[in-house]
Backbone as a ProteinNet text record, in pm:
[ID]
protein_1_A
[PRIMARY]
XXXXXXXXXXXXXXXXXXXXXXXXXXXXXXXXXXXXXXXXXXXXXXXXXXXXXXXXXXXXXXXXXXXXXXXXXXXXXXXXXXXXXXXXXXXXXXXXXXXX
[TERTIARY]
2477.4	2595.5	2570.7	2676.5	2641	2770.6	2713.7	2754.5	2835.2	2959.1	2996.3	3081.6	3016.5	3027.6	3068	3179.2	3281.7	3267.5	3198.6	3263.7	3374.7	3476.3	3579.9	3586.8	3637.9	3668	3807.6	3872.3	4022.9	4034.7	4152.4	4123	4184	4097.2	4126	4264.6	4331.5	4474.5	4568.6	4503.8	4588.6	4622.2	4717.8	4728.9	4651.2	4604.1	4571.8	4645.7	4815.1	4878.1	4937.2	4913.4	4915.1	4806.5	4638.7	4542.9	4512.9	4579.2	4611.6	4707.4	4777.5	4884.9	4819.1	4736.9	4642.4	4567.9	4488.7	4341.1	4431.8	4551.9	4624	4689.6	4703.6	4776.9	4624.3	4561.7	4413.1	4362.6	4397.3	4312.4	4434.4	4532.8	4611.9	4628.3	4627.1	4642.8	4489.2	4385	4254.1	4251.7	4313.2	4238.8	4346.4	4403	4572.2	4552.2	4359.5	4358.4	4285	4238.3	4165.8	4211.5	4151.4	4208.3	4286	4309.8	4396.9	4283.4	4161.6	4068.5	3957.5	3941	3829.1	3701.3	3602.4	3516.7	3496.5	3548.2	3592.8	3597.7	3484.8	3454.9	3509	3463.7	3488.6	3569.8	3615.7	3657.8	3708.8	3688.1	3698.3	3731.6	3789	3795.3	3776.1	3650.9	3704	3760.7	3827.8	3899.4	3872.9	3868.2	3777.7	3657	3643.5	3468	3463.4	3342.7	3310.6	3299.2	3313.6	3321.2	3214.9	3089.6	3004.6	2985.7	3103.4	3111.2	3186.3	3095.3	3135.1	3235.2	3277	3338.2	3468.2	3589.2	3710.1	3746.8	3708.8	3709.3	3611	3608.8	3514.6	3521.1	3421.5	3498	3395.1	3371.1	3279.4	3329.8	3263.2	3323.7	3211.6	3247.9	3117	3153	3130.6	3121	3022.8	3065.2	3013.8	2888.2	2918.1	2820	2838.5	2797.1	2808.2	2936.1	2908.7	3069	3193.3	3193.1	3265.9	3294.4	3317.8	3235	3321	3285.7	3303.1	3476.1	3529.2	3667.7	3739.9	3670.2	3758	3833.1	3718.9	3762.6	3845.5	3917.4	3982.3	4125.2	4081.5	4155.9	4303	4454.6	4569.6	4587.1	4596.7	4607.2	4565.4	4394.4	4323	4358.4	4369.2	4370.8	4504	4613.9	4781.2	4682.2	4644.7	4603.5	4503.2	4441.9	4362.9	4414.7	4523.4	4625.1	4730.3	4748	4888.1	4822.1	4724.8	4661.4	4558.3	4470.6	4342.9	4324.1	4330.2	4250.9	4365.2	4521.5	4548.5	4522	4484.9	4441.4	4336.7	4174.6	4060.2	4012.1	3903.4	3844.6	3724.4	3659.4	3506.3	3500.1	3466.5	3394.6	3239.2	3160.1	3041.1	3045	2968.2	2948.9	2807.5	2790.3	2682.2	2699	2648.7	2643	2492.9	2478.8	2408.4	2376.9	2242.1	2232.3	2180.7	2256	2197.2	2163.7
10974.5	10903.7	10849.5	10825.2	10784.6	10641	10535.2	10407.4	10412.3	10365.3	10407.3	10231	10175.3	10002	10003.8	9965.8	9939.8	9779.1	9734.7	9588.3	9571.8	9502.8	9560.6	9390.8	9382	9263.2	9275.5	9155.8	9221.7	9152.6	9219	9146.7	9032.1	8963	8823.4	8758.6	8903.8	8851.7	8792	8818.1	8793.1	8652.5	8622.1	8470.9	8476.6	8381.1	8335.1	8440.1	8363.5	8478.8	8575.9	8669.6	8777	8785.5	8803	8836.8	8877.4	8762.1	8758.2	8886	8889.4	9014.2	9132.5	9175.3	9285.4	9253.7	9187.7	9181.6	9252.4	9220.7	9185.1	9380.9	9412.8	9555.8	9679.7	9618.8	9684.4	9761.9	9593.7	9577.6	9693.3	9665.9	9768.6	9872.4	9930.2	10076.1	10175.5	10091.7	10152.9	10145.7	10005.3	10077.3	10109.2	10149.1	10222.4	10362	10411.7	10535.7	10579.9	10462.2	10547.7	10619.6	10738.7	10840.1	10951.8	10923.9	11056.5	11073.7	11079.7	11130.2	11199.6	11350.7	11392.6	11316.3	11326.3	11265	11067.4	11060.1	10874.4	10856.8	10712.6	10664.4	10558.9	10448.9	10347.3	10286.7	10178.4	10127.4	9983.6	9937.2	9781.6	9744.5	9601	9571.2	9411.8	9360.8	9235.8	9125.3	9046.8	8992.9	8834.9	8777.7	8651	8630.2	8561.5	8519.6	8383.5	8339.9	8219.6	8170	8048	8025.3	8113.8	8103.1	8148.6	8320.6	8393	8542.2	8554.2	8698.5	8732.1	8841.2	8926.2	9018.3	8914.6	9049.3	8996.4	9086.1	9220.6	9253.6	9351.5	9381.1	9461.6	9536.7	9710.2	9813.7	9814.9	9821.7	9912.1	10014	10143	10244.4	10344.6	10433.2	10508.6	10631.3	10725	10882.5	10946.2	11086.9	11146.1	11177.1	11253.7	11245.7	11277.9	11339.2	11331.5	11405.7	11505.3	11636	11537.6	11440.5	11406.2	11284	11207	11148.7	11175.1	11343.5	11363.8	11423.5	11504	11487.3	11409.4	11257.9	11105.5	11087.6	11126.1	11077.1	11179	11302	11376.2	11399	11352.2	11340.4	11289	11350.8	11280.1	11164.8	11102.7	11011.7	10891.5	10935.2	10827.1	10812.2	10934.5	10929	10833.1	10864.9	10820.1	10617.2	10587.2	10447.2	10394.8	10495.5	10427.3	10397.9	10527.1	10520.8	10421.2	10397	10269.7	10157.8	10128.1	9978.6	9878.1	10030.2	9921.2	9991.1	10065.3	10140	10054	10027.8	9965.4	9848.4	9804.6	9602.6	9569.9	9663.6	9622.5	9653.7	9561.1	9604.7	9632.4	9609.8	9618.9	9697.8	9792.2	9857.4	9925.2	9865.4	9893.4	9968.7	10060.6	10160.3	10207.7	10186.9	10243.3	10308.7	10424.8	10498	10569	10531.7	10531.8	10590.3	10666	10712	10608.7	10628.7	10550.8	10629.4
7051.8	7006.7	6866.1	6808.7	6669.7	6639.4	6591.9	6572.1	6417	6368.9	6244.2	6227.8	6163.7	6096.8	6001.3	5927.3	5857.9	5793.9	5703.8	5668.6	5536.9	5513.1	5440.9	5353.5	5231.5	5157.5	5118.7	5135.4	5097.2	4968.4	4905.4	4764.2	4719.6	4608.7	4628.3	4598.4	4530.2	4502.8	4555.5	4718	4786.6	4889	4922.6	4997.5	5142.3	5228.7	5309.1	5399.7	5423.6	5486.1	5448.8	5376.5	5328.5	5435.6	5376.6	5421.2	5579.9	5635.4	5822.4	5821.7	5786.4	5801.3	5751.2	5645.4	5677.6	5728.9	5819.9	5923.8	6032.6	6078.7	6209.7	6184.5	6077.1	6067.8	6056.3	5997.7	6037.1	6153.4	6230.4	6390.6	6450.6	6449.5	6520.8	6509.6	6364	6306.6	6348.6	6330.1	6378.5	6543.9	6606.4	6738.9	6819.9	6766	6803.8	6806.9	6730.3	6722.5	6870.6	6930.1	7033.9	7183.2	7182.1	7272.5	7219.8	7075.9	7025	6918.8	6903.9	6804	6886.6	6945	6988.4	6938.4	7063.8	7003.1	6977.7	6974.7	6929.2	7061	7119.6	7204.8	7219.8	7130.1	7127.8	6998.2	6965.6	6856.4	6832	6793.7	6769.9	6664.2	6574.5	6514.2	6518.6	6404.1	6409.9	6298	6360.7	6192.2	6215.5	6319.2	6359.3	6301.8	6223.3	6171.3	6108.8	6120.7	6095.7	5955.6	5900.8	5792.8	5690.2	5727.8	5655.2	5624	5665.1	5646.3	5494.2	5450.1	5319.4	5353.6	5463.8	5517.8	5537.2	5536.3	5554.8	5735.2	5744.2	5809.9	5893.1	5996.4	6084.4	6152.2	6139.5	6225.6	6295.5	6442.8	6512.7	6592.8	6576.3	6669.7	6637.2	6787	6819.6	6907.1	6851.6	6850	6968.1	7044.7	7031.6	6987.5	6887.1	6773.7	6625.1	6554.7	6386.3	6353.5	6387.7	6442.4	6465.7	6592.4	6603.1	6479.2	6408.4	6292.1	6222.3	6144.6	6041.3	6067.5	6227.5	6242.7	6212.1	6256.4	6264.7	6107.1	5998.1	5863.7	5852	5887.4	5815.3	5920	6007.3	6104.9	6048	6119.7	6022.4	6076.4	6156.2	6253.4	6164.2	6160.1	6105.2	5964.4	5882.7	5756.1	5709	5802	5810.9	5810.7	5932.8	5903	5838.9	5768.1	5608.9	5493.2	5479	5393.1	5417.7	5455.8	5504.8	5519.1	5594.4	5619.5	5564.1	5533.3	5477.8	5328.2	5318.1	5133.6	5054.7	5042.3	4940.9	4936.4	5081.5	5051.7	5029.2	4999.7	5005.9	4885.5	4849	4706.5	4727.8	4847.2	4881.7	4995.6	5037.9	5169.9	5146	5294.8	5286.2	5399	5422.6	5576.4	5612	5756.1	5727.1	5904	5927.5	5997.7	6067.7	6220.1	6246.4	6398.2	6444.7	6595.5	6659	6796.1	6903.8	7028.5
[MASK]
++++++++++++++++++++++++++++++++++++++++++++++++++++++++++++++++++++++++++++++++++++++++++++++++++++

């Protein structure tokens, strides 16, 4: 299986609630994907965090394996809620991808 972690910064332009309204369209557009992405096990999002986080938001989700992975990103589904939800509100994404 392979683990694929997402931490996302949204940008600072934006208001408080603004910001809640993309965490909240995030969380839904990503785990709205699971069961229609071969491969895609699991998926989570979190947008709850404690004062001391430099992250605005959080993906965990977990594959199959690498195959399955590399479908997810090209996938229309997914691509449809990267494009709409998170790539125009973020200025920072870190990823890191990993076996378990």
């Amino acid at each position: 299986m392979v683990k694929h972690i997402i931490l996302w910064k949204i940008k600072d332009d934006k208001t408080e609630e603004e910001k809640e309204q993309i965490r909240a369209g995030v969380k839904a557009g990503l785990e709205g994907l699971k069961g229609r992405i071969p491969g895609l096990i699991d998926i989570k999002v979190q947008t709850e965090r404690l004062s001391s986080s430099n992250a605005d938001v959080m993906l965990d989700s977990t594959f199959e394996d690498e195959e399955s992975l590399k479908g997810y990103a090209v996938h229309k589904d997914h691509v449809k809620v990267a494009d709409n939800n998170v790539r125009p509100y973020m200025e920072v994404r870190m990823c890191i991808d990993y076996e378990i």
